[in-house]
PAKE-54474 format. One record per residue (C-alpha): residue number from 1; x, y, z. Coordinates in nm, 3 decimals, always signed. Layout:
<recs>
NUM, X, Y, Z
...
</recs>
This chain:
<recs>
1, +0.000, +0.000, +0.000
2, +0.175, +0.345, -0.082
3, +0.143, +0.650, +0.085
4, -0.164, +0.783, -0.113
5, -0.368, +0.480, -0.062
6, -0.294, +0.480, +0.303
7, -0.375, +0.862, +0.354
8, -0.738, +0.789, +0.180
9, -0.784, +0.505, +0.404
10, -0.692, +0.735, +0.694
11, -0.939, +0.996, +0.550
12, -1.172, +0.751, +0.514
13, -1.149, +0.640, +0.900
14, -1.127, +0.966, +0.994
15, -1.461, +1.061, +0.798
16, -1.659, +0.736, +0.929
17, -1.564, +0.822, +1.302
18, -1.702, +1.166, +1.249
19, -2.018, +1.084, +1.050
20, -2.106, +0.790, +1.339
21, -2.063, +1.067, +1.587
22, -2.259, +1.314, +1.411
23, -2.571, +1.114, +1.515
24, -2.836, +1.402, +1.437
25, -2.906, +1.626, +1.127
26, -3.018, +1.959, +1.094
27, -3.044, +2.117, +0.703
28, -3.188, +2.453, +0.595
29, -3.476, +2.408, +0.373
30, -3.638, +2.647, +0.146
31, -3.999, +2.540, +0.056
32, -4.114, +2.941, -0.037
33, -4.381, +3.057, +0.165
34, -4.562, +2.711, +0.170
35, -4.676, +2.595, +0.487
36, -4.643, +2.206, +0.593
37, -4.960, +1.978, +0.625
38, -4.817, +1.672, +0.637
39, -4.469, +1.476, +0.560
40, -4.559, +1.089, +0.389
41, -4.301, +0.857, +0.279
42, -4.251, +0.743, -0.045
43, -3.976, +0.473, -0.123
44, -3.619, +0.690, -0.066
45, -3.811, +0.982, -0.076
46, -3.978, +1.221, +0.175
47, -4.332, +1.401, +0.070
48, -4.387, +1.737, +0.207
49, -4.704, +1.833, +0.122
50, -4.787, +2.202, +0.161
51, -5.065, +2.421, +0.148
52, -4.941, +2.535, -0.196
53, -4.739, +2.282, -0.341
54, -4.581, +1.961, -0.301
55, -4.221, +1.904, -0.248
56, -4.005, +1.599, -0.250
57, -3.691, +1.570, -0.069
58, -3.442, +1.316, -0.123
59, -3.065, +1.305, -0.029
60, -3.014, +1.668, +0.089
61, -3.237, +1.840, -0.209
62, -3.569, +1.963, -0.198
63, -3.783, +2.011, -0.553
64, -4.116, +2.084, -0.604
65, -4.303, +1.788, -0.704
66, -4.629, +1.964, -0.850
67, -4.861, +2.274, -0.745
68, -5.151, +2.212, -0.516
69, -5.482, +2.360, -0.557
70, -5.624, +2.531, -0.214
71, -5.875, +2.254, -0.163
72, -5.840, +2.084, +0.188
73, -5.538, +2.360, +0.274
74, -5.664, +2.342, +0.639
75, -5.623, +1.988, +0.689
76, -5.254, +1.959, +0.872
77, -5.090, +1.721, +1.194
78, -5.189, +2.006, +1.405
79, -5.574, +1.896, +1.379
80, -5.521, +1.584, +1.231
81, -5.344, +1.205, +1.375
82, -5.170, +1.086, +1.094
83, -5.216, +0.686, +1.117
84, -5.052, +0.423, +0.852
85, -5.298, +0.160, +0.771
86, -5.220, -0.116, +0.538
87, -4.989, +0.111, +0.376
88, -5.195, +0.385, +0.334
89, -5.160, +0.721, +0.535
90, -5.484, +0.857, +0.709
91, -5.571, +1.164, +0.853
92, -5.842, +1.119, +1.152
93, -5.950, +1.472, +1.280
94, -5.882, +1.528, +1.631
95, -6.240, +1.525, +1.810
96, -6.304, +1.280, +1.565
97, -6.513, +1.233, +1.250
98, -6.333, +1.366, +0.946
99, -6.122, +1.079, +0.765
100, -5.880, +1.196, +0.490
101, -5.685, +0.989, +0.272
102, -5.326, +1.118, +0.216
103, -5.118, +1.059, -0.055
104, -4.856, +1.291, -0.264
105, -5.113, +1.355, -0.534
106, -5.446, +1.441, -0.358
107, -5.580, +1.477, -0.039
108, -5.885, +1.285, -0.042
109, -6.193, +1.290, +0.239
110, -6.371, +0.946, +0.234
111, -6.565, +0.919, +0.542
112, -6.967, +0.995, +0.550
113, -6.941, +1.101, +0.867
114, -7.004, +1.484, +1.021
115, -6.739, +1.637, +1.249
116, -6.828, +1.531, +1.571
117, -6.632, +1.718, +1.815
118, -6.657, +1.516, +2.081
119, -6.350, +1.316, +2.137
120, -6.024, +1.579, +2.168
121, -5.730, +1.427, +2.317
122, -5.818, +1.078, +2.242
123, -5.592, +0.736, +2.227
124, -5.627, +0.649, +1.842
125, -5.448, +0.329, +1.726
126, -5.490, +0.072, +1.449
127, -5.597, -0.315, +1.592
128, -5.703, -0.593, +1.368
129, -5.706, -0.367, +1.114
130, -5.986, -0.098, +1.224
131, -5.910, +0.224, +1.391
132, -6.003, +0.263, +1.726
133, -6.100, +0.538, +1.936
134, -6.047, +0.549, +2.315
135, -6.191, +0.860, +2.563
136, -6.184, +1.180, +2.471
137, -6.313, +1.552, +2.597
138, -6.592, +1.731, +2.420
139, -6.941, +1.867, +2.511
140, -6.796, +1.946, +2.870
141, -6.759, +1.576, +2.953
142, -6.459, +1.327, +2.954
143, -6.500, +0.991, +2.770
144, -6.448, +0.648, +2.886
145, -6.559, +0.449, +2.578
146, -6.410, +0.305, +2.250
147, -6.502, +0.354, +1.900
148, -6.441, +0.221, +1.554
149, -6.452, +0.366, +1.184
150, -6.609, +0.094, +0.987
151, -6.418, +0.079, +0.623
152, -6.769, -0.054, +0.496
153, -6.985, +0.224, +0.599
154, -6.679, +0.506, +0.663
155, -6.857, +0.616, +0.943
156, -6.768, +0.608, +1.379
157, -6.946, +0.364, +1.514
158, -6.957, +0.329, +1.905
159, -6.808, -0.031, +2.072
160, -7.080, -0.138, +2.312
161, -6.887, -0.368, +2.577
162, -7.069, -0.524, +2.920
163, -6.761, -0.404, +3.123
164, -6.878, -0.236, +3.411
165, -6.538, -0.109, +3.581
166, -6.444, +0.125, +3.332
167, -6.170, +0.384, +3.411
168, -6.233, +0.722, +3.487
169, -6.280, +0.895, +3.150
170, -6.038, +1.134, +3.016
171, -5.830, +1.313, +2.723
172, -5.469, +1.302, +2.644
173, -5.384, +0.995, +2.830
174, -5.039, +0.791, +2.736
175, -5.152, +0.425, +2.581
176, -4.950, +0.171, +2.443
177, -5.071, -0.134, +2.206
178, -4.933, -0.480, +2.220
179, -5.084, -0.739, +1.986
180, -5.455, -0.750, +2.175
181, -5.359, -0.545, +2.480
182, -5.428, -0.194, +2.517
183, -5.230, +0.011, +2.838
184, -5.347, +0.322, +2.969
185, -5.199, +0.583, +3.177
186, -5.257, +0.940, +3.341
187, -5.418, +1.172, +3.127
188, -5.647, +1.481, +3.204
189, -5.965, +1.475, +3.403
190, -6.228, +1.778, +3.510
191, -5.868, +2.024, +3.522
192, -5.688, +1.802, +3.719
193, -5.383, +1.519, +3.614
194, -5.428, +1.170, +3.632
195, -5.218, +0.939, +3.787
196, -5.385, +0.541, +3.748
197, -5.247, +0.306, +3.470
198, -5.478, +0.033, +3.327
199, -5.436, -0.280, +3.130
200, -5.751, -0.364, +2.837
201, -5.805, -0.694, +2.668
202, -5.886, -0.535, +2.349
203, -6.101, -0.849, +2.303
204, -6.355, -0.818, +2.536
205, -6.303, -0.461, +2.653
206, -6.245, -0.554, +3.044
207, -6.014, -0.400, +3.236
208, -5.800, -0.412, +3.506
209, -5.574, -0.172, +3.701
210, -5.215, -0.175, +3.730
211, -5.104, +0.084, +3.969
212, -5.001, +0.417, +4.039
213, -4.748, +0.685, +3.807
214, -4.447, +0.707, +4.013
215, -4.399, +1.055, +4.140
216, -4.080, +1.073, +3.889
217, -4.305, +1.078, +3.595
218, -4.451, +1.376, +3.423
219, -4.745, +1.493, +3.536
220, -4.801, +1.680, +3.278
221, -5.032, +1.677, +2.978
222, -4.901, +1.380, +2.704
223, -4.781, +1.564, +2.409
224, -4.988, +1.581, +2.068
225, -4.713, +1.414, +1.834
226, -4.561, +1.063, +1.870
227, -4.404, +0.771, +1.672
228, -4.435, +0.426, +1.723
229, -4.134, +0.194, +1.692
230, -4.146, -0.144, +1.846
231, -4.530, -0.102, +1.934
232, -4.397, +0.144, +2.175
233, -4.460, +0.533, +2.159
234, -4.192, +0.809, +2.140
235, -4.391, +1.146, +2.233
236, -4.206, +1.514, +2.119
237, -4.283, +1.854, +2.229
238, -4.367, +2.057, +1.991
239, -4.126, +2.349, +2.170
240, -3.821, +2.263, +2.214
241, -3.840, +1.917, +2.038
242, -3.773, +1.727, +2.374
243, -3.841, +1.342, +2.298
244, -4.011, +1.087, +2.590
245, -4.026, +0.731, +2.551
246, -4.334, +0.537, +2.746
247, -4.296, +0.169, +2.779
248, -4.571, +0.036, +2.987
249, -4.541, -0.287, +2.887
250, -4.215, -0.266, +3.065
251, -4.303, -0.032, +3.294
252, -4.051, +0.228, +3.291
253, -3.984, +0.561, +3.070
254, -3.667, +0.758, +2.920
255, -3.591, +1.086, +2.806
256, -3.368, +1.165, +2.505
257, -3.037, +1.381, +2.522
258, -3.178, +1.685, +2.492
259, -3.028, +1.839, +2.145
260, -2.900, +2.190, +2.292
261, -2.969, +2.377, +1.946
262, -3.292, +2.281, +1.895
263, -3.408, +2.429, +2.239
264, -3.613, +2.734, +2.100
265, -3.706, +2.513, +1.787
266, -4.090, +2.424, +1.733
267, -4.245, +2.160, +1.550
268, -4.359, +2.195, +1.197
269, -4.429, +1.865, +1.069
270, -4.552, +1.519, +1.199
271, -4.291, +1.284, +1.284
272, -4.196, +0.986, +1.024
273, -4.021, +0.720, +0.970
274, -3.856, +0.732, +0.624
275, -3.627, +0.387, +0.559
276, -3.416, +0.337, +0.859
277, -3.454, +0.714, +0.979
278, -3.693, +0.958, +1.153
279, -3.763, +1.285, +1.010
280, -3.936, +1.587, +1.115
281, -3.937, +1.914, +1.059
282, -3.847, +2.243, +1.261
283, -3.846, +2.637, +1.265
284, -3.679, +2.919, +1.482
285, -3.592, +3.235, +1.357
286, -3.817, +3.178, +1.064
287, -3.585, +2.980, +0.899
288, -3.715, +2.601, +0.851
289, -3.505, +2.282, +0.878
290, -3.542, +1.945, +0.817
291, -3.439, +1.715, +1.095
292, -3.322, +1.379, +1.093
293, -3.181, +1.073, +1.293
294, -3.124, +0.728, +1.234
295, -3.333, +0.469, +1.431
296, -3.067, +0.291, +1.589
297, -2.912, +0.626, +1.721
298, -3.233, +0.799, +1.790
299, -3.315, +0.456, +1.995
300, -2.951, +0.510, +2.191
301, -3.017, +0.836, +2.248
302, -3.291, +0.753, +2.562
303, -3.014, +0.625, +2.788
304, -3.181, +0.644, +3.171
305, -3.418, +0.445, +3.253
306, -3.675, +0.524, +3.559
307, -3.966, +0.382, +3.696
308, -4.280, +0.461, +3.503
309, -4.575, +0.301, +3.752
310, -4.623, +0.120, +4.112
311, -4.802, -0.146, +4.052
312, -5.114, -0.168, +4.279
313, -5.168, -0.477, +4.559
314, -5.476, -0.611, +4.499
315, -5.666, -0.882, +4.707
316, -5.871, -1.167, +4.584
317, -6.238, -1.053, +4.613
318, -6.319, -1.362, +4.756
319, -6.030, -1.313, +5.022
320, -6.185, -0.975, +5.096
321, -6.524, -1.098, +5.150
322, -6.438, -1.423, +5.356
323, -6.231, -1.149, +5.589
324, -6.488, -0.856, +5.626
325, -6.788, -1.159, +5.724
326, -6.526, -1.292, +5.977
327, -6.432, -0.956, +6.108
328, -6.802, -0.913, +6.139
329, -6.898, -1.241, +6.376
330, -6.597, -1.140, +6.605
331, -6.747, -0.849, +6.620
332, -7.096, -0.995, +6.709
333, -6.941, -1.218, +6.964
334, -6.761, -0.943, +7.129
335, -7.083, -0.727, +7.147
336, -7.323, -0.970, +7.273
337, -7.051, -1.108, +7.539
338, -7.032, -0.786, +7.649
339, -7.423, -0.685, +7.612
340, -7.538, -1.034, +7.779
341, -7.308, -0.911, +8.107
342, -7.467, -0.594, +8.148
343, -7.787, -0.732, +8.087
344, -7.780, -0.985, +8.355
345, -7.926, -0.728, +8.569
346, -8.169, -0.530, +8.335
347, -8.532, -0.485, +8.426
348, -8.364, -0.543, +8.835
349, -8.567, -0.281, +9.015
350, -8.465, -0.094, +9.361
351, -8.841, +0.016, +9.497
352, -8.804, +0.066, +9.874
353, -8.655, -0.227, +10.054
354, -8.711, -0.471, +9.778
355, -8.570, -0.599, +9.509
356, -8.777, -0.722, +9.189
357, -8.694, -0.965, +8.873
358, -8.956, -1.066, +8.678
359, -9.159, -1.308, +8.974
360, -8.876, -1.287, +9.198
361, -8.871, -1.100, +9.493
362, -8.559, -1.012, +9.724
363, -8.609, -0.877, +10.052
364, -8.328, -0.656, +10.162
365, -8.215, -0.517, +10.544
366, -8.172, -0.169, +10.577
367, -7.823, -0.120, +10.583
368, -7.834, -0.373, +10.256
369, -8.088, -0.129, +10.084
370, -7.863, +0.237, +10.212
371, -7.566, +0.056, +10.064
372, -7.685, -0.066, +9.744
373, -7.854, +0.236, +9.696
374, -7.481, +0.455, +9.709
375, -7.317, +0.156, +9.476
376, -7.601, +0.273, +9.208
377, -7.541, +0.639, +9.219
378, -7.162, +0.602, +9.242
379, -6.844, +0.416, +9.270
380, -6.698, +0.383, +9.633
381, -6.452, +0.249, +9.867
382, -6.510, +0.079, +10.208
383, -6.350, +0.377, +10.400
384, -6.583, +0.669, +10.197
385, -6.906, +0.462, +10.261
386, -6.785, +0.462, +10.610
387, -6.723, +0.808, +10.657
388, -7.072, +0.940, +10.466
389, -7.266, +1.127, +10.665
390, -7.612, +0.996, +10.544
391, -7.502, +0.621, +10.635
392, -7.362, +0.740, +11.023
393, -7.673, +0.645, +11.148
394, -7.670, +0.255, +11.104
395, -7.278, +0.255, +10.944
396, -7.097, +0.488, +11.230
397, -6.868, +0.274, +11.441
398, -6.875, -0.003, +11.174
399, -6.499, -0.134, +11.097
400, -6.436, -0.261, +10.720
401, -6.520, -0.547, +10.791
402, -6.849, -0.515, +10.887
403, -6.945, -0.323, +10.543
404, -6.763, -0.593, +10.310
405, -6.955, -0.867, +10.507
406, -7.292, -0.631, +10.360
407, -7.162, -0.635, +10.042
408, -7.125, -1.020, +10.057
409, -7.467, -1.045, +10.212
410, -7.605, -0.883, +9.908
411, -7.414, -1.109, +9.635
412, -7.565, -1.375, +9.850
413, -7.888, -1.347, +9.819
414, -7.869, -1.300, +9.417
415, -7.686, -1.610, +9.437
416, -7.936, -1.837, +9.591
417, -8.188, -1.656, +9.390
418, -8.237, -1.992, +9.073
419, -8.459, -1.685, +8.891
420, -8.191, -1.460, +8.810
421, -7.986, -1.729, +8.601
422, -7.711, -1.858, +8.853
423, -7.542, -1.482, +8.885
424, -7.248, -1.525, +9.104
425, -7.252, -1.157, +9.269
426, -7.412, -0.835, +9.160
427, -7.127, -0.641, +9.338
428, -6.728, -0.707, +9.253
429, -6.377, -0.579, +9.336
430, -6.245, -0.327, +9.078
431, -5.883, -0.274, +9.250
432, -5.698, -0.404, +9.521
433, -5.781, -0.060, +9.693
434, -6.155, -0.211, +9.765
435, -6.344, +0.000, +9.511
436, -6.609, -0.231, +9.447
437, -6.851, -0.159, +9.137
438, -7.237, -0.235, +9.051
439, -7.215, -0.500, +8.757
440, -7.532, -0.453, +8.523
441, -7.809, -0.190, +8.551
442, -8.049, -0.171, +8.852
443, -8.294, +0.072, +8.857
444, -8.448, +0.282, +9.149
445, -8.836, +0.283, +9.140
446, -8.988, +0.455, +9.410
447, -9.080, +0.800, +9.495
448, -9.355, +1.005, +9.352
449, -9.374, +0.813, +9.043
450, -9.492, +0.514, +9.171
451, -9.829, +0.660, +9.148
452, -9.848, +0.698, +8.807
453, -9.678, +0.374, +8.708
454, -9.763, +0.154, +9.008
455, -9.556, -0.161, +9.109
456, -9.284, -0.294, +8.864
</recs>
């Protein structure tokens, strides 16, 4: 090899290292005073089809394929979702109900439908070869169901499904399709963000939820334009041309190295995929420029990786409801052990020095019926009932002793009583410092009264 074939081989090293690292392109393009609807594919060449004219660009040059007549000027990607469908490119109005067919000679409406208005910010996707509409905002009201154009009639038709756990419904959500499978996340709802991700079964329109947008993910609104590569969905501002890739099949998302030139940029153009490339257009300064990456680069560009969702613990139903009945009956048990002590004694009643239960009658001593009487007002120890003035008469010089051996007297005569269901004592301990307390209710019926109710 002599020197002149190794210097081009040099050159040529040299040249491949810098085009590899040169991942992203950005050319001035002069298109007149045309505006962009749409950019469409066509073999190695890109369609740009204005408002004016139509242009075709193809390795760096730009020519003007034909003029346009004004007819259908105000169809663009702004108002329209550009969807390829067995290798056609079709224009479904945003709100839905317009259908334009796009190609580089003619701009073509071929729905029947009216513009309905009624479905802004909806998830619009191709699946089993129909296009189908999920949610939406319009007429003051967010959306929760799906809807098909039918090629035979080329008209919206609504999806009627028995699934009655839909998710909230909303406008602008992210989805993702994969084969039958339909994800769902976020989106906007009555002025506020959305944070729930769902899973469909495109098949029979049931749902289920998977979690909860980790607080690392944007909150907010999904952008407008996207590609797909992969079956997943690369969204890009339209200022600033910042890229976002959603994978909720794999639950996590990425951003792309932010291009530092492009920062004041805004969108022009839909996205496409031309060969092994994406292209899109640009403009800042009023001067327009044609961007472009290759796939594998633009796909190397999202580099971190972060959460997207938590996925959601859910219980089996039947878990839930076995639980909450068993929860209940300990429940029940603890009430009625409870209620069935205290009610030992219901209905008891105090009227003079007697004591009456149903047939059963319990004569009690005085001191037995002064005593009793202070347990049902009040709590008290041996030493206070001593010490009360209105007991001194039969209680004053009486030790502790003397009014404990009362207190048994009384849970004596309950005991021997067969009536009142074997009660052990009426009257119990609630220290060790000899507070003793009245167990149940007993109820003092004498007085005035008495004369208006008579005897219990």
């Amino acid at each position: 090899m002599n020197l002149r074939e190794k210097g081009l081989c040099i050159l040529f090293l040299f040249n491949s290292i810098c085009t590899s690292a040169q991942v992203f392109n950005s050319n001035k393009i002069d298109i007149e005073n045309d505006r962009i609807q749409f950019i469409i594919p066509d073999e190695k060449k890109l369609i740009i089809i204005g408002e004016s004219s139509v242009w075709e660009y193809c390795e760096g040059k730009i020519k003007k394929y034909r003029p346009k007549s004004s007819q259908n000027k105000n169809i663009n990607h702004v108002g329209y979702t550009l969807i390829e469908s067995n290798n056609k490119y079709i224009a479904v109005e945003n709100g839905l109900g317009r259908v334009f067919n796009i190609t580089k000679d003619s701009i073509t409406r071929i729905d029947n439908s009216a513009s309905l208005k009624n479905n802004y910010g909806n998830s619009i996707f191709i699946y089993d070869q129909n296009i189908i509409s999920y949610g939406g905002y319009g007429f003051w009201k967010f959306h929760d169901y799906f809807t098909r154009y039918s090629w035979k009639d080329n008209e919206w038709f609504f999806i009627r499904n028995s699934n009655q756990n839909m998710p909230i419904g909303r406008s602008r959500p992210y989805f993702q399709i994969d084969g039958d499978k339909l994800f769902l996340a976020g989106g906007d709802n009555e002025n506020k963000g959305l944070d729930d991700v769902h899973l469909f079964d495109l098949n029979t329109l049931k749902s289920k939820k998977l979690g909860k947008l980790s607080s690392g993910f944007f909150k907010k609104t999904r952008p407008i334009n996207y590609i797909i590569l992969d079956n997943v969905n690369y969204y890009v501002e339209s200022k600033g041309l910042e890229w976002l890739k959603v994978n909720l099949k794999e639950n996590y998302f990425s951003k792309a190295t932010k291009q530092e030139h492009l920062k004041r940029h805004i969108l022009e153009s839909n996205p496409i995929i031309q060969s092994d490339s994406i292209f899109y257009f640009s403009k800042h300064d009023e001067i327009l420029r044609i961007n472009s990456m290759s796939i594998e680069d633009f796909k190397k560009s999202f580099i971190d990786e972060e959460l997207l969702y938590v996925s959601s613990t859910k219980f089996n139903q039947f878990i839930i409801a076995l639980s909450t009945i068993v929860i209940l009956i300990i429940l029940r048990i603890i009430y009625l052990k409870v209620y069935l002590k205290k009610s030992k004694f219901h209905n008891i009643y105090l009227q003079k020095n007697y004591l009456t239960y149903k047939k059963s009658l319990i004569v009690l001593s005085e001191k037995e019926n002064l005593v009793l009487r202070e347990l049902i007002e009040e709590e008290l120890n041996v030493e206070d009932m001593i010490e009360m003035k209105e007991l001194s008469k039969y209680l004053n010089g009486l030790n502790k002793k003397e009014v404990l051996k009362i207190i048994q007297s009384l849970n004596s005569k309950f005991k021997k009583d067969k009536k009142l269901e074997n009660t052990l004592s009426i009257i119990k301990v609630k220290n060790t410092n000899n507070i003793y307390k009245l167990i149940g209710t007993i109820t003092i019926y004498d007085g005035w009264y008495t004369f208006f109710w008579g005897k219990p």
